[in-house]
N, C-alpha and C positions, 0 to 999 in steps of 0.2 A: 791750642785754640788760636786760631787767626783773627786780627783785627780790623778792620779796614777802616781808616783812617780818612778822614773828609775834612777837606779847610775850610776855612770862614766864606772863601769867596766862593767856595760851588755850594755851601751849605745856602746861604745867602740869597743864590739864584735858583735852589729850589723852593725855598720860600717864596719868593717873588713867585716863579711861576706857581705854586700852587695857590698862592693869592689870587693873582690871576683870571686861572681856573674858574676859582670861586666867584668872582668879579661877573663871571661868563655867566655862570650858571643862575644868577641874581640878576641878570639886565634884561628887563622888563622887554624888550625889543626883541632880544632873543627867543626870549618863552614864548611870546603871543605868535613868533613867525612858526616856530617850532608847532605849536597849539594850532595851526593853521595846516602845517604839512598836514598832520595827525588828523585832523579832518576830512582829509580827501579820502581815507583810507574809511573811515566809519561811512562818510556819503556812499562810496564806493559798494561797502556791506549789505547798507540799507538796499542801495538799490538792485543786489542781490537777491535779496528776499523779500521782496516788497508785498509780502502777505504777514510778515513777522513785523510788529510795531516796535519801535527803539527807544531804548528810554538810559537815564544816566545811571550810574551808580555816582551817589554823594559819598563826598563833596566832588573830588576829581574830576568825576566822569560828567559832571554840566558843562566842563569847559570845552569838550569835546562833540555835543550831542546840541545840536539848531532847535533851541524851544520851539522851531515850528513846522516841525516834522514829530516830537517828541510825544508821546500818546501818556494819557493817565502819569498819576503820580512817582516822584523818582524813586528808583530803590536806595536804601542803605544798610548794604552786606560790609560789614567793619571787618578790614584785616587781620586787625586783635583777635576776631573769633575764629580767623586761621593761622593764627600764630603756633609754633611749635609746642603742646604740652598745652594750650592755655584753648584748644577746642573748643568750643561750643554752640549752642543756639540758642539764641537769647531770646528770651520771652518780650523782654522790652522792644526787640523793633524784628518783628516777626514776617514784616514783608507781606500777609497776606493783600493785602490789598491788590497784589501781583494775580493774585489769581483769576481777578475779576478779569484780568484781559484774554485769560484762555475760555473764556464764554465765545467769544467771538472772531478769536483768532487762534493758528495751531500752534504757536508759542511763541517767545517774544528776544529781544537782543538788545543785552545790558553790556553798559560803556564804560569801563574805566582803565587805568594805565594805572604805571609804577617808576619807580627811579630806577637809576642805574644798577645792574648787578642782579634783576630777576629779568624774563620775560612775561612771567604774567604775575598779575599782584596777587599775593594769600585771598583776597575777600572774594576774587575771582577761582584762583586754584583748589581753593579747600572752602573756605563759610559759601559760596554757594556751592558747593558739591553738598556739603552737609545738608543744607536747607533743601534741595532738592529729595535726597533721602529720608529726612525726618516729614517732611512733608506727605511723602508716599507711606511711609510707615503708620502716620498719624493714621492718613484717609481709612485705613485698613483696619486700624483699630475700630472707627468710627462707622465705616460701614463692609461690615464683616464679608459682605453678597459678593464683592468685590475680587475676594480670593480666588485666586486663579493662576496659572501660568504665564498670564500675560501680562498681570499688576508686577512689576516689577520695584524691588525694594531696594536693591541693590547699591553700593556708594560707589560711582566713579568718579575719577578723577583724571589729572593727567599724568602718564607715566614719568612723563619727563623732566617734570616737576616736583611729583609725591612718591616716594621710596614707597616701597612694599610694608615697609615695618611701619611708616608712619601712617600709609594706607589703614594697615589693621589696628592699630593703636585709635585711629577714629570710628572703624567701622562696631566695636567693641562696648561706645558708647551714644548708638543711634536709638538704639532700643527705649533706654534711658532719657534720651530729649523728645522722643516718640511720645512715649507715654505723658511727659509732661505739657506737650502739646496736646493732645488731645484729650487731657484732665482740666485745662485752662478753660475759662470762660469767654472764648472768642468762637467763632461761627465760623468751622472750615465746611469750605463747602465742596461736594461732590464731582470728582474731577471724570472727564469722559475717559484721561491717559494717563498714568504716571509721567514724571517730570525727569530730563534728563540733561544734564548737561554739555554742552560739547564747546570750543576753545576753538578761535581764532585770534591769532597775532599775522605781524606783518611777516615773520618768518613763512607762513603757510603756502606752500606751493600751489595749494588748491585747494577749495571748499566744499566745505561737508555736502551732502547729495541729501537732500531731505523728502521724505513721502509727500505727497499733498495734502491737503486738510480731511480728501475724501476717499485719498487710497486706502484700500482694504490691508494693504502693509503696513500702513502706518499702528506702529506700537508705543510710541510714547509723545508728548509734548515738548521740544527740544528748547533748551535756557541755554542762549548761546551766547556764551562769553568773549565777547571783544576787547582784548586788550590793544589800545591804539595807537599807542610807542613801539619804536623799533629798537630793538638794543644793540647798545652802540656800546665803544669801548670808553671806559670812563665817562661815559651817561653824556658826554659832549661828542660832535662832527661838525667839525666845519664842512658848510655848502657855500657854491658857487654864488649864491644868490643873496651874498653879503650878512648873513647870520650864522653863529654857531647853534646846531640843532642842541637841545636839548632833551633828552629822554625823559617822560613823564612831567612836562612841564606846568601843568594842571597843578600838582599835589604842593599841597602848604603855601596858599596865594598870600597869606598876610604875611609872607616873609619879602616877595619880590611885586606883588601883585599892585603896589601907591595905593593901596583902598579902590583898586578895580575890582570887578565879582563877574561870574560870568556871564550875569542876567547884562550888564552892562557894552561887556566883550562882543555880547553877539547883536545887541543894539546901536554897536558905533564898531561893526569889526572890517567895513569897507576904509572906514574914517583913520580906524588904529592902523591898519597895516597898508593903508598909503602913507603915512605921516614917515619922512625919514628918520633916521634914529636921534641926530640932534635935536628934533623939534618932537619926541614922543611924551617924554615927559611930562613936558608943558601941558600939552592935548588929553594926558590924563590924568592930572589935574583938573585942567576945563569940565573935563566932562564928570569929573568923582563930585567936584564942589556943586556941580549945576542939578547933579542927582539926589544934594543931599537938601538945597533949597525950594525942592519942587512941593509946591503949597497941595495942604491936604487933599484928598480927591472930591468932587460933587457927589459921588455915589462910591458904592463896595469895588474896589478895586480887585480884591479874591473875598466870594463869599464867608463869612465863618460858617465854622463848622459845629452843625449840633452834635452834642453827644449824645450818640440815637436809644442808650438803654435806659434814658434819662426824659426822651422823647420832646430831646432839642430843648428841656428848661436850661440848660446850659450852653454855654458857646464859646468856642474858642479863636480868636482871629490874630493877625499881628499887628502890631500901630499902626503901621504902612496904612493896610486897607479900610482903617477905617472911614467912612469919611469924615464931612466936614459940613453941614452940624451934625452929631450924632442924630440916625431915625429914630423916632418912638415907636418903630417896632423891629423885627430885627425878621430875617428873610428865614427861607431854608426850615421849615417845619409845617407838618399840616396845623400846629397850635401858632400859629405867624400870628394871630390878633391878640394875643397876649402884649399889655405896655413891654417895654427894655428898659432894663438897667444895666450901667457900663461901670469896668474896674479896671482902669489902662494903669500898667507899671512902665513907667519911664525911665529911663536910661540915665542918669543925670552924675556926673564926674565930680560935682560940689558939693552931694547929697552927703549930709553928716548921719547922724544915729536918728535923725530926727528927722519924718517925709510931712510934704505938706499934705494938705486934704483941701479938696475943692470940691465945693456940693452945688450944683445952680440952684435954681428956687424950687424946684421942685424936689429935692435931693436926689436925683437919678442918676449921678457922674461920680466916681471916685475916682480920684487919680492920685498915682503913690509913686514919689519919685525915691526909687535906689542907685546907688551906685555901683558898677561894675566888678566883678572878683569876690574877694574874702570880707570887702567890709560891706558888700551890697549882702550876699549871703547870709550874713548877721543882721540887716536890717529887713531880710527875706521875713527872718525868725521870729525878729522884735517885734515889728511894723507891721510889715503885707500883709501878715495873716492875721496879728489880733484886731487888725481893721479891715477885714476883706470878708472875712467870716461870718461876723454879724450885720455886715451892708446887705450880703447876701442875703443872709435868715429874714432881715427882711423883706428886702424884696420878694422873695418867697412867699412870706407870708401875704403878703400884698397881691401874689398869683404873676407876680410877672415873669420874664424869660432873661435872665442873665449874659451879658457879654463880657469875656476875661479876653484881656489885649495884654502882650509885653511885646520887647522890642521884635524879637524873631516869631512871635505867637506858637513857640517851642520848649521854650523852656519855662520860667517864672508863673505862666498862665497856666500852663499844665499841671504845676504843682498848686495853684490856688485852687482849681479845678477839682485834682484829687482831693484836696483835704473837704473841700463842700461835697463832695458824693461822698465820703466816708462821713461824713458828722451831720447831715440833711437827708441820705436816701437809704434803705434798706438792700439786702445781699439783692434783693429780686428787681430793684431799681424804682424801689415806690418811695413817692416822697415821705418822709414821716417826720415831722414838725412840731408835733402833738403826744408822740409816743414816744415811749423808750428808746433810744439810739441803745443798738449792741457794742460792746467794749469793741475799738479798735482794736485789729491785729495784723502781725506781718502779713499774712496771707489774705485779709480781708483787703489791708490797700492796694498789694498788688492786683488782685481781681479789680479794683475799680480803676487802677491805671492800666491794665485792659481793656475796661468800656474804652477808655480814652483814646487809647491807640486803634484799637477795632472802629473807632470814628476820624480818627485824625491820625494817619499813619506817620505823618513828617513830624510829631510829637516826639521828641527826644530830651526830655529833662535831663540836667546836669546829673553825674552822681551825687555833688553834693544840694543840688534842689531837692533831690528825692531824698536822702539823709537828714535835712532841716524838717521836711514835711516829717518825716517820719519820727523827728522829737519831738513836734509840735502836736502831732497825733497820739502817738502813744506816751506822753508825757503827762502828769495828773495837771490839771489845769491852768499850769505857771504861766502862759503866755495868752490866759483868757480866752482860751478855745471853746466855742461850745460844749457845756457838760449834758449829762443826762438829765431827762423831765423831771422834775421833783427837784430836783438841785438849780437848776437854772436862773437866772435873772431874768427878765426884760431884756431884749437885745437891744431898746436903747439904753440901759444900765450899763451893758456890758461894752458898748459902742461906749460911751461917755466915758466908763472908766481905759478906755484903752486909747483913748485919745489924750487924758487927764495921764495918764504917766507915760505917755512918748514925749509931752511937752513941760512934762514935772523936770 
């Protein structure tokens, strides 16, 4: 066996340069120039197909996509569910919402990138090839007429990308996510095409040839994947123009991003990339602090969103929009003249096991302040829900229309949300107040965190928010959850006692 031997001093200076490297790939100046080449390449696409509406794939692909060319809400195809062996289609963020856009246009062009070492990203390569497929498989189950030679069921992908063997390793289990889509209580609606994917990167010598909307050839509705980095060798290139590119410099921003987002990027992105690289920092800074200071709005910044199998008695928004005073009534429903009651969870870093409550005089306001991670989680458990549950019940009873606010109006709201449609509505979405509530079960709360996604697609609760809820629900009464009729208290009984031991 041969050894090769290395001394301190060249071991030394490969350390340094791969420090470096890494110095490179983290400097906020580089990424934003790089996120800037990368753009010209999607404007470029867009204006290719300028019957095809363009829209991001989250997180990554917002840094890449001008919110104001960006049509309907962003997709979020996760690479995890094209991960090798680890497959699937998740019910939880099902993307329908995408389909709304093939009503009016013959198919649409989704944006994201990857790091060094692929050309296109898995959520690209494989989770939407799958979603495309289970999607046309659903329809078919759903509307049998459809059968024909030309509904196409089929799983493409790219060859260049996906081996044969792992090709049929997925195609093996479309059937299988088929059926569970189209057993789910969400509303697929009847598509004029099958869906089909096709792939562009900046390798592509040339661009797919596409039917028009009213050619008679046209056979399917093309999902065309834009990957917007070009692959480079070790995911770095220096360019002429005084930055090192970086390949996929979009992905994982709270590691290099100072608290920039790319709603902010493209609101100061003349401002960021004239700033030299000495004076960038500073400038975002300036501009993270001044976004974080900007005083509530006069009105709905993004409406909420009613949960429509609920018929908008509930609503989900995030802090940001709300405004400033809360309205007494809340928008977005033909029931609008129903009073509003509000449950904003606040974000708070000092928040011990113990949140305040704040009621104005009419008691229409909750607000619960958690803290962030594993100890906010527990006081998810302790707190948010034995006091958010019965605020609700009664507001409810009182007939009014509920607003759940958290920081991202994604996660924490969305689990408040679930637990009041499973312990206040019936499978059918009828309020029942009065009558039996049926035993929580697995399958009962995932069906109502469907209504929720089927209303609010950008809904992505934590796994561990959906695992709290899910102790808090199927657990026998320990954290003061509403029980069943005949067993019940007063909801101010159960309110007073669940305020009387957060503060015991």
């Amino acid at each position: 066996m041969d050894f090769i031997l290395i001394d301190r001093d060249t071991a030394s200076s490969t350390r340094d340069a791969l420090a470096h490297i890494r110095l490179e790939t983290l400097d906020i100046y580089n990424r934003l120039h790089s996120i800037a080449e990368d753009v010209l390449l999607v404007n470029f696409i867009h204006e290719n197909y300028p019957d095809l509406p363009i829209l991001p794939n989250l997180r990554c692909g917002a840094w890449y996509t001008d919110p104001h060319i960006a049509e309907g809400s962003p997709a979020y195809f996760k690479s995890t569910d094209g991960h090798f062996g680890s497959w699937g289609f998740n019910l939880r963020r099902p993307n329908l919402h995408l389909l709304s856009l093939l009503a009016s246009h013959p198919g649409f062009i989704l944006v994201d990138s990857t790091r060094a070492g692929k050309r296109i990203p898995d959520a690209l390569s494989k989770t939407v090839p799958i979603w495309c497929a289970v999607i046309n498989r659903a329809i078919l189950k759903i509307y049998p007429e459809l059968a024909s030679d030309k509904w196409d069921t089929m799983l493409y992908t790219p060859p260049q990308v996906v081996s044969p063997q792992e090709h049929a390793q997925i195609e093996k289990r479309l059937d299988e996510w088929a059926n569970a889509l189209a057993n789910s209580s969400y509303d697929i609606p009847r598509l004029n095409h099958p869906l089909r994917p096709l792939w562009i990167t900046p390798a592509n010598s040339r661009l797919p040839t596409l039917p028009t909307n009213n050619s008679e050839a046209r056979m399917f509705s093309p999902v065309i994947c834009l990957s917007a980095s070009k692959q480079v060798h070790d995911g770095l290139e220096r360019r002429g123009a005084g930055y090192t590119y970086v390949q996929g410099s979009g992905d994982d921003h709270e590691m290099w991003g100072k608290g920039l987002t790319p709603k902010l990027f493209w609101d100061h992105q003349d401002e960021l990339l004239g700033a030299p690289h000495s004076k960038l920092d500073a400038l975002v800074e300036k501009i993270v602090t001044a976004s974080s200071d900007i005083q509530a709005p006069i009105t709905w910044v993004t409406l909420p969103t009613p949960i429509e199998k609920v018929a908008g008695r509930l609503c989900i928004c995030a802090n940001a929009d709300l405004p400033d005073p809360w309205p007494s009534y809340l928008p977005g429903s033909d029931d609008s003249e129903r009073a509003a009651a509000y449950i904003q969870i606040s974000p708070s870093p000092e928040a011990t096991t113990t949140s305040h409550l704040h009621a104005d005089h009419d008691s229409k306001h909750l607000i619960i302040d958690a803290a962030e991670g594993k100890r906010g989680q527990y006081q998810y458990l302790q707190t948010v829900l034995p006091l958010a549950l019965p605020f609700m019940e009664t507001h409810l009873r009182a007939g009014s229309r509920i607003c759940i606010s958290c920081e991202t109006g994604k996660d924490m709201s969305v689990g408040v949300a679930l637990a009041a449609l499973q312990s206040f509505w019936d499978g059918d979405g009828v309020c029942i107040l009065d009558t039996a509530v049926s035993a929580p079960s697995k399958e009962s709360i995932k069906t109502r965190l469907q209504w929720i996604i089927a209303s609010r697609p950008q809904a992505n609760p934590s796994r561990a928010t959906l695992k709290r809820t899910n102790e808090f629900l199927l657990t026998p009464a320990a954290f003061g959850r509403p029980i069943p009729i005949g067993e019940r208290r007063q909801p101010s009984e159960i309110y007073a006692s669940a305020v009387t031991s957060i503060y015991a």
